[in-house]
Structure formats: C-alpha cells, structure tokens
C-alpha positions as CSV (number, residue, x, y, z in Angstrom):
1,X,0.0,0.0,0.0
2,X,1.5,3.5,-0.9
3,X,0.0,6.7,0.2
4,X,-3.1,7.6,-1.5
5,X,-3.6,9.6,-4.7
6,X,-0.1,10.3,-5.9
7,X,2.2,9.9,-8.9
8,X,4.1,6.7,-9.7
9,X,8.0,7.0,-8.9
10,X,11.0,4.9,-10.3
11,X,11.6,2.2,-7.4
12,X,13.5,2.7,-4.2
13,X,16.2,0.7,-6.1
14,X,20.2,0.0,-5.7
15,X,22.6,2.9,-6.2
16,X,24.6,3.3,-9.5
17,X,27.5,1.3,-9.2
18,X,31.1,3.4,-9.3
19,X,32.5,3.3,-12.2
20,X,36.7,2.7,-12.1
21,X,37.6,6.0,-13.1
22,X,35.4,7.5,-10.8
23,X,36.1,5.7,-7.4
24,X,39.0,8.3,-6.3
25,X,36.9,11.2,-6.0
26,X,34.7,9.5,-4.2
27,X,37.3,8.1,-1.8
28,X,38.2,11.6,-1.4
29,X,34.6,12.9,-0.6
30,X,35.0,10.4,1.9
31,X,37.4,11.3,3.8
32,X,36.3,14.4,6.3
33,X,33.6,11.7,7.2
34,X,36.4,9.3,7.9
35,X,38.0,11.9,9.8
36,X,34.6,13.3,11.4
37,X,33.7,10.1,12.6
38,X,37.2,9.5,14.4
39,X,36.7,13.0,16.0
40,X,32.7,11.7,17.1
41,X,34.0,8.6,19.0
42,X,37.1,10.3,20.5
43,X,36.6,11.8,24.3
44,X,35.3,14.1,25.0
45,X,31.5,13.6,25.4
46,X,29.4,16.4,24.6
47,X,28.8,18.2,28.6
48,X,25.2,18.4,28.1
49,X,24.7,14.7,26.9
50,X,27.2,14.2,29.4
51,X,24.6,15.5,32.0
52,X,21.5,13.8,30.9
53,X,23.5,10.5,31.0
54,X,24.4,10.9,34.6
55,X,20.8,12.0,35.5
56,X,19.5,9.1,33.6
57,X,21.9,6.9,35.7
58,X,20.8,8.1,38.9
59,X,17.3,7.7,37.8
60,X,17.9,4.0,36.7
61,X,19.4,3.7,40.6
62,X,16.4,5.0,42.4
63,X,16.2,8.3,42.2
64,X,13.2,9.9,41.5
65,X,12.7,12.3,38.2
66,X,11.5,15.5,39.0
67,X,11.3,15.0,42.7
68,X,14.8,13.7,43.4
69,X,16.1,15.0,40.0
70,X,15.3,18.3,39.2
71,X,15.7,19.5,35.7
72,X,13.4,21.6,33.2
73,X,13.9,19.3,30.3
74,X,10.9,17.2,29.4
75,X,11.2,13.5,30.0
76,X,11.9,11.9,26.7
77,X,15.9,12.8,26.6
78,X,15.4,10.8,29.9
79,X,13.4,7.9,28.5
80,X,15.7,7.4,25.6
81,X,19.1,7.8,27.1
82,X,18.0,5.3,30.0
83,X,16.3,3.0,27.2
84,X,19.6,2.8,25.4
85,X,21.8,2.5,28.7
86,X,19.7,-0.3,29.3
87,X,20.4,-1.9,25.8
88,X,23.8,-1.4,25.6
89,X,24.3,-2.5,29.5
90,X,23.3,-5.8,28.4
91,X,25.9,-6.2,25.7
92,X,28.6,-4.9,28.5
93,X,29.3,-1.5,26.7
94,X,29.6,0.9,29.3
95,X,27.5,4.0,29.3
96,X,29.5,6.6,27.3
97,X,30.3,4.3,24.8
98,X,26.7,3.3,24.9
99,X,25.7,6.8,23.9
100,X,28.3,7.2,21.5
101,X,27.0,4.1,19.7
102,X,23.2,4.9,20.0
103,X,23.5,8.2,18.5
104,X,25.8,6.7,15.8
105,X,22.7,4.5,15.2
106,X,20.4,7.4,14.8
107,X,22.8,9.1,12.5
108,X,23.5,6.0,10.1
109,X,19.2,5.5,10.3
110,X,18.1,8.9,8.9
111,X,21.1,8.7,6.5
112,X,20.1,5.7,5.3
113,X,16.5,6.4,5.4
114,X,16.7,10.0,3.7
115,X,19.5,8.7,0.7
116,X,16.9,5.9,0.5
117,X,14.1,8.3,-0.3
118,X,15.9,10.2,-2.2
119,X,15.5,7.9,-5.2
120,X,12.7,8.4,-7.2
121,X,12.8,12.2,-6.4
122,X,13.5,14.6,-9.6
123,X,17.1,15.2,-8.9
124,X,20.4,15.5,-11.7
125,X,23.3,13.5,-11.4
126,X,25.2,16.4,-9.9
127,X,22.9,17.4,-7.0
128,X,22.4,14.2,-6.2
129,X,25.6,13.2,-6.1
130,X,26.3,16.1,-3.7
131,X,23.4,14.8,-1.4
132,X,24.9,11.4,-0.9
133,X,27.6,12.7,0.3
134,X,26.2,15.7,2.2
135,X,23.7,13.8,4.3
136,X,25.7,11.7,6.1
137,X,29.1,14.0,6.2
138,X,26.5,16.4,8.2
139,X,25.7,14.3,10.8
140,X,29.4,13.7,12.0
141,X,29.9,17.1,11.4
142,X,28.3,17.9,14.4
143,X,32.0,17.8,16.3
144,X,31.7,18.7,19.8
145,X,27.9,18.9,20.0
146,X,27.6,15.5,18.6
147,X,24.8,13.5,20.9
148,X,22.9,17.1,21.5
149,X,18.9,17.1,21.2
150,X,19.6,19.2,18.1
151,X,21.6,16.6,16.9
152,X,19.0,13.9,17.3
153,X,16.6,15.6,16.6
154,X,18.5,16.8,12.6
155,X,19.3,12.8,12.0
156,X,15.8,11.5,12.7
157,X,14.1,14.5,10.9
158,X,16.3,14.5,7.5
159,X,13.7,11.0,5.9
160,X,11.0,13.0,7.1
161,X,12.0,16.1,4.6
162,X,12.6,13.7,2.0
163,X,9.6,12.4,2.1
164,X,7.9,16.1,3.0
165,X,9.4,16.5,-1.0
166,X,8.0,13.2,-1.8
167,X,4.3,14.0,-1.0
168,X,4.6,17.7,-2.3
169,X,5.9,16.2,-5.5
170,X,3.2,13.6,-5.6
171,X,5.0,10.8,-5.7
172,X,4.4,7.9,-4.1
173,X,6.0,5.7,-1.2
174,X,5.6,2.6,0.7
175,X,2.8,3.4,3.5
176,X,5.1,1.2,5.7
177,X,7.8,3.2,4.9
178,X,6.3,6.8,5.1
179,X,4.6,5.9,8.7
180,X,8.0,4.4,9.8
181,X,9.7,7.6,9.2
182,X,7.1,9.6,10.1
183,X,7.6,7.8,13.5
184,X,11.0,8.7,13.9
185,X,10.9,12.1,13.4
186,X,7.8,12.8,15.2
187,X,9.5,10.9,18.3
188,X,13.0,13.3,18.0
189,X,11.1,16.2,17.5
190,X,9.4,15.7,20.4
191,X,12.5,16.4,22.5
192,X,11.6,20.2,22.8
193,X,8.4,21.6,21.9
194,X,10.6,24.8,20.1
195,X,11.3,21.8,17.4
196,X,7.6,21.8,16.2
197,X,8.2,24.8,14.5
198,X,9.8,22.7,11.9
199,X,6.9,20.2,11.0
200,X,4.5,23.3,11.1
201,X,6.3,24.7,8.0
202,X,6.8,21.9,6.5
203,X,3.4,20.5,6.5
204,X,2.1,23.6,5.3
205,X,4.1,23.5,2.3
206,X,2.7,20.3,1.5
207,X,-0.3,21.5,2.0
208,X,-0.3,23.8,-0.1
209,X,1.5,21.9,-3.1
210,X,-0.9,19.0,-2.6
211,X,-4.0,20.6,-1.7
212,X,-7.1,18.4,-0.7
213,X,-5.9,15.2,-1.0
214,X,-3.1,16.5,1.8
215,X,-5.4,16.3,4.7
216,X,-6.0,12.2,3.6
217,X,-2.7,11.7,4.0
218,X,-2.1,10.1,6.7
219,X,1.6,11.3,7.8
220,X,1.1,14.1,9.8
221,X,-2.0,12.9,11.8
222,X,0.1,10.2,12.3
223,X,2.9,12.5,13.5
224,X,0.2,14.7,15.5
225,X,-1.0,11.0,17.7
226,X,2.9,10.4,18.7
227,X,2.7,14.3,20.2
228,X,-0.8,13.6,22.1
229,X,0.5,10.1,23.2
230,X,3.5,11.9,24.7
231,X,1.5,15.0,26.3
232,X,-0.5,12.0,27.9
233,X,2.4,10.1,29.3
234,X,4.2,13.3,30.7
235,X,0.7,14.2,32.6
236,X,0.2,10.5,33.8
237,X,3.9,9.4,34.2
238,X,5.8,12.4,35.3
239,X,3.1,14.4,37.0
240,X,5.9,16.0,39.1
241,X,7.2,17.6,36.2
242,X,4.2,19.9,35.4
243,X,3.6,20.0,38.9
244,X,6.5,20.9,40.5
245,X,10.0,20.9,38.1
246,X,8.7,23.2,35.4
247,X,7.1,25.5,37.5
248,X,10.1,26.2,39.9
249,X,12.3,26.4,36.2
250,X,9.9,28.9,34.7
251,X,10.1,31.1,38.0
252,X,14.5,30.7,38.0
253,X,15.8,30.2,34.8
254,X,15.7,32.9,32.3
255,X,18.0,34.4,29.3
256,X,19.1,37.7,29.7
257,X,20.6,37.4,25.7
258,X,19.0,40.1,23.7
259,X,17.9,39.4,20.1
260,X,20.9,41.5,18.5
261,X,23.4,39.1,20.8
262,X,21.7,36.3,19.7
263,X,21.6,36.8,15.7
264,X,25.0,38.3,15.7
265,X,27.5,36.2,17.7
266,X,30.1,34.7,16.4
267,X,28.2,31.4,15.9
268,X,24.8,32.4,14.5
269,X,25.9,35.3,12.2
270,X,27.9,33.0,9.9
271,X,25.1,30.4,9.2
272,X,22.9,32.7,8.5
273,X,25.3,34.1,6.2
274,X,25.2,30.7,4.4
275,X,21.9,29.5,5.1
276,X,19.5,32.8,4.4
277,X,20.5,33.3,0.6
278,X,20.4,29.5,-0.3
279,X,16.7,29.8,1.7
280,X,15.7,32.4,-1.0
281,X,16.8,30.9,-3.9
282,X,15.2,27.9,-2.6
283,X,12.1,29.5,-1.7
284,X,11.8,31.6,-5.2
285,X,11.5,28.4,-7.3
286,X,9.9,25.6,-4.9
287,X,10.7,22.4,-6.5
288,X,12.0,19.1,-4.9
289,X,13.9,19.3,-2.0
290,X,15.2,22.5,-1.9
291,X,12.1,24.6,-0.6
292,X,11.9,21.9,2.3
293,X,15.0,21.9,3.4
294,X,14.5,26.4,3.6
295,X,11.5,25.7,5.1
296,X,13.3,23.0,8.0
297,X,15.9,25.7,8.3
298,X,13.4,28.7,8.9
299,X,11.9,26.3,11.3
300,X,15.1,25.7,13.2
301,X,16.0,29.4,13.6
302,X,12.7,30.0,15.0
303,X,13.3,27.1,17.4
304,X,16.9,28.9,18.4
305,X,15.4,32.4,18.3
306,X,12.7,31.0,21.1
307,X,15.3,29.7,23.3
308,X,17.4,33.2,23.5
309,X,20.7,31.6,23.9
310,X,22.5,31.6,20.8
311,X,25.1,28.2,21.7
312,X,26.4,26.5,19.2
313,X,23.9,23.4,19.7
314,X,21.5,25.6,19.2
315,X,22.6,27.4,16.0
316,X,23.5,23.5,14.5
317,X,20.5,23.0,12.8
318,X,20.8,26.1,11.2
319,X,23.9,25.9,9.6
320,X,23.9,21.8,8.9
321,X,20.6,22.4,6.8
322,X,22.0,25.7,5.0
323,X,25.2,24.0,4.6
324,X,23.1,20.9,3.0
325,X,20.8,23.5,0.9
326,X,24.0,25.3,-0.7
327,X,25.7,21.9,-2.2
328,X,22.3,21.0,-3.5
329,X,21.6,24.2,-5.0
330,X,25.2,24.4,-6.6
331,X,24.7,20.8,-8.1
332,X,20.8,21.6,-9.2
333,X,22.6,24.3,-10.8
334,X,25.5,22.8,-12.7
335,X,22.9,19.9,-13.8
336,X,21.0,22.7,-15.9
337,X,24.2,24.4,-17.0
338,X,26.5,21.6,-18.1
339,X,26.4,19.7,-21.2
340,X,27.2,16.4,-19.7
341,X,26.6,16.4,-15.7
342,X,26.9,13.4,-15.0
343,X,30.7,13.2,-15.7
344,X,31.8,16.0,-12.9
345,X,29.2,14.4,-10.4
346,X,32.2,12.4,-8.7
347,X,34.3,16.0,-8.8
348,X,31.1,17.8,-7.4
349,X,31.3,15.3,-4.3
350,X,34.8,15.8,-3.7
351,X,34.3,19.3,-3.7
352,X,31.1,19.5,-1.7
353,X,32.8,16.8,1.0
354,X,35.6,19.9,1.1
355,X,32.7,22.4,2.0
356,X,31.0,20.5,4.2
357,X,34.2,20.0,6.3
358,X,35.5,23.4,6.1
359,X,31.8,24.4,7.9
360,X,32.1,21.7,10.4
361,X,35.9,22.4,11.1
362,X,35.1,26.2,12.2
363,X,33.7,25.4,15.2
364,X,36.7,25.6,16.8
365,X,35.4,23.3,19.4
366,X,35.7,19.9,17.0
367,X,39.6,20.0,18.4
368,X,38.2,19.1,22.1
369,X,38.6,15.6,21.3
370,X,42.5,16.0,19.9
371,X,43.4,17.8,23.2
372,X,41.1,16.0,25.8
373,X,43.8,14.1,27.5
374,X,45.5,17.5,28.9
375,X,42.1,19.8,28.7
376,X,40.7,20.7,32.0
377,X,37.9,18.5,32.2
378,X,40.5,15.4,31.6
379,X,42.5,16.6,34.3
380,X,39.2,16.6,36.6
381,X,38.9,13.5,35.6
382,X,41.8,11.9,36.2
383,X,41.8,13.3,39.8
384,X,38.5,12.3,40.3
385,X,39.4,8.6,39.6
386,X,41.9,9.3,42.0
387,X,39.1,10.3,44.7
388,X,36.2,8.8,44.6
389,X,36.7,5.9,41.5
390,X,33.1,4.9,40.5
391,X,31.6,7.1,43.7
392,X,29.4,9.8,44.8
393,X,30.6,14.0,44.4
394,X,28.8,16.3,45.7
395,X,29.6,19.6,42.9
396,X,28.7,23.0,44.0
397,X,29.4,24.8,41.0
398,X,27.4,27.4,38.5
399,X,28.5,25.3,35.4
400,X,27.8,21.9,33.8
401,X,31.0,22.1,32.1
402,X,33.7,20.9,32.7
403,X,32.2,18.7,35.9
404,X,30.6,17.4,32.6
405,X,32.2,14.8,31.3
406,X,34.7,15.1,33.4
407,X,32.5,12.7,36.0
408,X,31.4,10.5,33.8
409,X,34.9,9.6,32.5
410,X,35.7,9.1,36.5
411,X,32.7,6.9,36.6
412,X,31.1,8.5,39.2
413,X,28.2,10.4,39.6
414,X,26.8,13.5,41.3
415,X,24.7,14.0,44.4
416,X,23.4,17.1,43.4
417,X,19.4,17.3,42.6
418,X,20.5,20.0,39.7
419,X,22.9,19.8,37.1
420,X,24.2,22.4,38.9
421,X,23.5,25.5,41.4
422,X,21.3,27.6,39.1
423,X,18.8,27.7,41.5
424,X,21.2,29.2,44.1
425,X,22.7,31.3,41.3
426,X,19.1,32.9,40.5
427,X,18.2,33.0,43.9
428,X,21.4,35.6,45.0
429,X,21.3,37.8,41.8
430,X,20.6,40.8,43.9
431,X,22.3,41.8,47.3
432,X,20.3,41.4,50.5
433,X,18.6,44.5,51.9
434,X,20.1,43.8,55.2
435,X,23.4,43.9,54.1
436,X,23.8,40.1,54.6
437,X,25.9,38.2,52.6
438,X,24.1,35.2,52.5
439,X,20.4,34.8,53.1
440,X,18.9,32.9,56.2
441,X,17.5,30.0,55.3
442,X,13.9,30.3,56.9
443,X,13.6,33.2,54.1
444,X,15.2,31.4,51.4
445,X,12.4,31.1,47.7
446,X,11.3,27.5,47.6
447,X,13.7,27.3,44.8
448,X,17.6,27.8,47.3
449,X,15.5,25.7,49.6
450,X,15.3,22.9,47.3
451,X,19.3,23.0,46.9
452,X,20.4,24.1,50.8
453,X,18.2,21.0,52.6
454,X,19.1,18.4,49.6
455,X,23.0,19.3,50.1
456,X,22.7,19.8,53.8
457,X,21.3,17.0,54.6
458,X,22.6,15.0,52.1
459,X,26.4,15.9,53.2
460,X,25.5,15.1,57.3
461,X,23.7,11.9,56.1
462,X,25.3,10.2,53.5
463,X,28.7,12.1,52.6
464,X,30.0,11.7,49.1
465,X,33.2,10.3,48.7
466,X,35.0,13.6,47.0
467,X,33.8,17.1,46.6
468,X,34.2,19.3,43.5
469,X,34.0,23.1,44.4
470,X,33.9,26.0,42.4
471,X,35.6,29.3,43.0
472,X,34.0,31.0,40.8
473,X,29.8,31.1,41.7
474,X,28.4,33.2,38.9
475,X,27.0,35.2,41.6
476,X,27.5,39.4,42.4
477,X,30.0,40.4,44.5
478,X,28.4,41.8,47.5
479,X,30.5,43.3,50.4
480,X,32.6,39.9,49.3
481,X,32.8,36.8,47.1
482,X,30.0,34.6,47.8
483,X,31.7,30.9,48.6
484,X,29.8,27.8,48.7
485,X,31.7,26.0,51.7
486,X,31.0,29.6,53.7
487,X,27.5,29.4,52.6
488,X,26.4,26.1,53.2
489,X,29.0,25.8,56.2
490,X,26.3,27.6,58.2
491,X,24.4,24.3,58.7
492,X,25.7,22.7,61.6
493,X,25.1,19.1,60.2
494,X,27.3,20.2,56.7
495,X,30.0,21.7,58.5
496,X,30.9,18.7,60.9
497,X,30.9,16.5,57.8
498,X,33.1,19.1,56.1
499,X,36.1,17.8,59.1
500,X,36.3,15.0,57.4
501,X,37.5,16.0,53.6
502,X,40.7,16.7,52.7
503,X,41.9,19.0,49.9
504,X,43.8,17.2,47.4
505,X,43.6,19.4,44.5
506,X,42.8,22.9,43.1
507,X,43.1,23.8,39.5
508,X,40.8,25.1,37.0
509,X,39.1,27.2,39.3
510,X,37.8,24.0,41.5
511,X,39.0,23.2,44.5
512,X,39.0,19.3,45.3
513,X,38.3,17.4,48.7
514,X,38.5,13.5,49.5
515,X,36.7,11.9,51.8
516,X,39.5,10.8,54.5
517,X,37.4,8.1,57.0
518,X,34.8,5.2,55.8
C-alpha cells in the first residue's frame, strides 16, 4: 500500500554502481567523514549529553525524576538515554560508549532512510551526487555537539524532509515506509516543543503543493498522535514535572541574551550568512527538496530564536541544513548548465565533502577531542578517579562544564538534585537588603530551599566520597565573594561532615576534597 492519490515514482532501487575511473573522487569525498567520525568517537563527550546520561543513571538507581532530579527538560531525553543505557548494559558496553554508539545509530538511520528516499525524487546526477555525500558528512559534522537534542533531533528528521518533498511532489512511497519515518521524526522532535516549528512549516508546504488530497494523507496525523500520546504520558507518568520541576524552572531560569546578541554572535551570524541566501533561492522556485530543506531551516531558527541563547547546539541545525541546501543548490545548478553532468558528479562530491568539512571544522570546538587528555575536564577527571573511583561527588558549581564529562569519564556520579546551582545562582542575583551576605535560610524562595536541605542533609547523612567546588559562583560580589563551603558551612550538620574531607587538589578554578574516613 502507498500513500493515496499520488504519482508513480521509479523504485527505491540500488545505487549506480562506481564506475573505475570514478572511485577516487569518491574516496576523497569520503574522507572528512572518515576523519569526522574519528573526531565523534574520541573523548570528550558532549557536557550536556554528558549531564543527561548521569541523570539518567541516577534515575535508573532510584532516584526519583522530578522529585529527586530536578531538571526543566521534558522527559523523553530521559526515557531514551535510560532506554539505550539499558540496551547497551546488556551487551557490556559501558554507558558513554553506549551513547556514542546509539547516537551513531540514529545518524547511520536517517542517512540511510533519507538517501533511501531520495530515489525516485527529480534530482540531476550532480545534486544528487552532492546529497549522498552531504547527508551523512552532516551528521558527523556535528564535532563537539555530537549526541545534543539538536543533533538527534536533525538525523531522525532528515527521511522526514525527503519524504515532505516526496508528498509535495506527488510521488508515491511505501505506507510502511512513510509511517516508519514519520515515526521517527515525530519521536526526536518531540524532544523540545521549540522543534515543532519545523513540522509546522513543513506540513504547510505540502499543504499547499498537494491541496485536498493532503489532509488524507495520513503522515502528519500520524505524527500529530505520537505528540498527544507523549502530552499524555508526561501528565500521567511524570506528573511531578508539570507539577513541580517546570514551575520552579519557569520562576528561576531565564536568558538575559538580547535578540541582536543572539543573531549576531560569532556562531549564529555566519550560518545565516550561508543559510538565508540559499533559503531564497530555494524558496523563489519551490521544486523538490530544496524549498523543504529552507522551510526546515526557517523552522530551526525560530526554534533557536525562542530559546534566546544563541550556543552553538543551538545554531547547529541552522547551519547543517544551509550547509546541505547550498551543495544542493550548486549541483541543481550545474545539472542545468552543463552539457554532460553526469561526468563532474564524482568532482562535485569531492568538492562538496571539502565544503561541508571546512563548515564543520570552524567550530573551533571539533579540536576538544584532539586535546582531551590535557584539557581541564580530563584533568578533573583523572583526579576524580583518583578520589572517589566509581563514587558519589557532591559539585557546588554554576557550570555543567567541565564537571561534565569530566565525571562520567571518573565513573562516578553527582549528588546534586541539579545539574548544577542555578537555583542558588538565581536565587542571589541581587544583594540582600540587610546587608547580609548570604540569606537565612527560613527566608530562602522555595527554589535555594530545594538545593540548601538536599545538600545539607545529604552531606551530614550520607557524605560523598569527593567534593568538587567551584571558586568562581556566577554570583555578584556583595560586600565579598560569595563561597559555597562559607555558605552552606552555616548548617551545623554540613559543616561537621566538612572535618572530614581533605583537599587534594585545586586547579581550573575548583577546589577538590577526598573523603579521608569510611
């Protein structure tokens, strides 16, 4: 069964074959993925997936999800890093190799369902010799923010634009097929609601090319079922997250980025630079792939724009999809233009491999994983080992990185209910009326209450084998430097337990304590 009312297409056959004197430009197109893909399975970890992984850990080992574990992320980057520690547990592949390999799954899935699509779809030798290569190449590109719900979200959602080109074409496709891949991308986009910007535009472009026979088809309501199914779960499942974790993050954690910031730093300016004139050209002659893959992008900037941040993870989408959209463009072109097309197709690759690797290697943070070894967060690590090998820290810092990876390297795993202290950090943005420097604790915001009982108590009853403290706090100077061992040292129960740690290092602005009795 295909979906209804549409247009014949050649089969989802084999690719062409290689011909002899064509194989070493292809060999050189792939080579930055070669290289990429090194760079993807090298240490470090991307801090944020870092994070989620030791959250998901401590969830698997009792602790409650937004009770215990505090976090403003819906659950689903939960549920599927915990689903896939679980897999790759069983096979005795430890958990950041477990990631690694799970998101290398993703990746080679939407590459191999997008190039699959692909066939069938008006394209010239050129262009779509420059999309074989580009797909996948843009996945590993990622570097450094390899793993990141952006990330995911780009490799599960590149069928689905395929096949968004597919229906607005009219062609037709395996039902099985469309609904699978309408599964997976409705599942990654699901990881933040700023995402659905992306099917919005999309879908309305079909829309509009297939007119009524789009609302029979069965792709987005399909899509729109996985979204209800997942606002049910979170309100039956996880009823402390609308409850009492989301509220407490609305109230505490805000960006204080302004537009301007955010469309000019020195991440977001140059994709746009890239991406916004391939959009129009795209957009001025909607045909095939092109106008989706504008419309994806549009759809990803709004999705950064909401969030008011501007980091490179953010941004990704943005420039991976313009990045895409130029090489197709340029080969759409030169199929028009050239006598015989099909001859410089092998070139074209080479050449769009080139560009696609140039783009990826000016994030400057793709070289994390050639200097991990003597970076900061290795050095954490490797102290950390030292400490409290496959144990308990308690982290009072205002950042995730570089605790992040840096524990999960050490095995171990935080005590914290955070990721870290942004809800002591949003609690002391202004200085006390009273001329205090730290605030008593019967007037502390429900928020610094969470923290100062779940470390208090946690430190007299069940001390972590090493702490990691950070001198810097994020927080104003007022009158002097606010400290956290000064500032949770007021509780008799934490400062008793504090006798018992002894410094052992301090480096990269933390200060390191182990554990010195039983």
């Amino acid at each position: 069964m295909s979906l209804p009312d549409q247009h014949p297409a050649p089969a989802l056959g084999p690719s062409p074959v290689v011909s002899g004197s064509a194989w070493p430009f292809w060999a050189i197109a792939a080579l930055p993925g070669v290289a990429f893909l090194a760079i993807v399975l090298s240490p470090p970890l991307n801090h944020d997936v870092a994070a989620v992984l030791d959250f998901s850990m401590r969830w698997r080992n009792g602790e409650a999800l937004y009770r215990d574990l505090i976090d403003m992320n819906p659950p689903l980057v939960f549920l599927l890093t915990r689903g896939a520690m679980a897999f790759w547990t069983a096979l005795g592949v430890g958990p950041v190799d477990g990631v690694l390999l799970s998101v290398l799954a993703v990746c080679a899935l939407g590459a191999g369902l997008a190039l699959r699509l692909l066939r069938g779809l008006p394209q010239g030798p050129v262009a779509m010799a420059g999309l074989a290569v580009g797909i996948p190449l843009i996945l590993l590109a990622a570097g450094y923010d390899f793993g990141q719900r952006e990330h995911l979200m780009l490799a599960a959602t590149l069928p689905y634009l395929v096949l968004a080109a597919r229906r607005a074409e009219g062609l037709r496709t395996p039902l099985p097929l469309a609904l699978g891949v309408a599964l997976l991308a409705a599942v990654f986009l699901a990881l933040k609601p700023h995402f659905l910007a992306i099917p919005a535009l999309v879908e309305l472009y079909v829309l509009c090319r297939a007119g009524r026979r789009g609302f029979r088809d069965p792709v987005p309501w399909a899509m729109a079922a996985i979204w209800a199914a997942y606002l049910a779960l979170i309100h039956l499942a996880f009823p402390d997250y609308e409850g009492f974790a989301l509220p407490l993050a609305l109230e505490n954690y805000h960006s204080t980025a302004t537009l301007g910031a955010v469309l000019l730093n020195e991440r977001m300016a140059p994709a746009l630079l890239v991406f916004l004139p391939a959009a129009g050209l795209a957009l001025l002659r909607p045909r095939g792939l092109a106008p989706v893959l504008a419309l994806a992008g549009l759809g990803a900037l709004a999705a950064a724009l909401l969030q008011m941040r501007g980091w490179s993870y953010h941004v990704m989408p943005v420039k991976l999809l313009g990045a895409l959209l130029a090489v197709l463009l340029a080969g759409r072109w030169l199929d028009a233009n050239l006598p015989s097309p099909a001859g410089i197709s092998p070139r074209f690759a080479a050449l769009a491999a080139g560009f696609l690797a140039l783009l990826g290697l000016l994030n400057a943070e793709t070289w994390r994983a050639v200097s991990f070894r003597n970076s900061w967060p290795g050095a954490i690590a490797a102290e950390i080992r030292q400490d409290a090998p496959g144990g308990r820290v308690l982290v009072l810092s205002p950042d995730i990185h570089p605790v992040f990876p840096a524990l999960n390297y050490a095995k171990a795993l935080s005590t914290l209910p955070t990721l870290n202290n942004w809800l002591v950090q949003a609690a002391n943005q202004d200085c006390l009326p009273d001329g205090a420097r730290y605030r008593d604790p019967a007037g502390m915001g429900p928020g610094e209450r969470l923290i100062w009982d779940s470390v208090t108590q946690g430190m007299a009853r069940s001390p972590p084998q090493a702490l990691m403290v950070a001198r810097h706090t994020a927080i104003p100077y007022c009158g002097r430097d606010f400290d956290y061992l000064e500032y949770y040292g007021r509780d008799p129960g934490f400062a008793t337990a504090l006798r018992r740690y002894r410094q052992t290092a301090d480096f990269a602005g933390y200060r390191i304590f182990r554990r010195e009795d039983p």
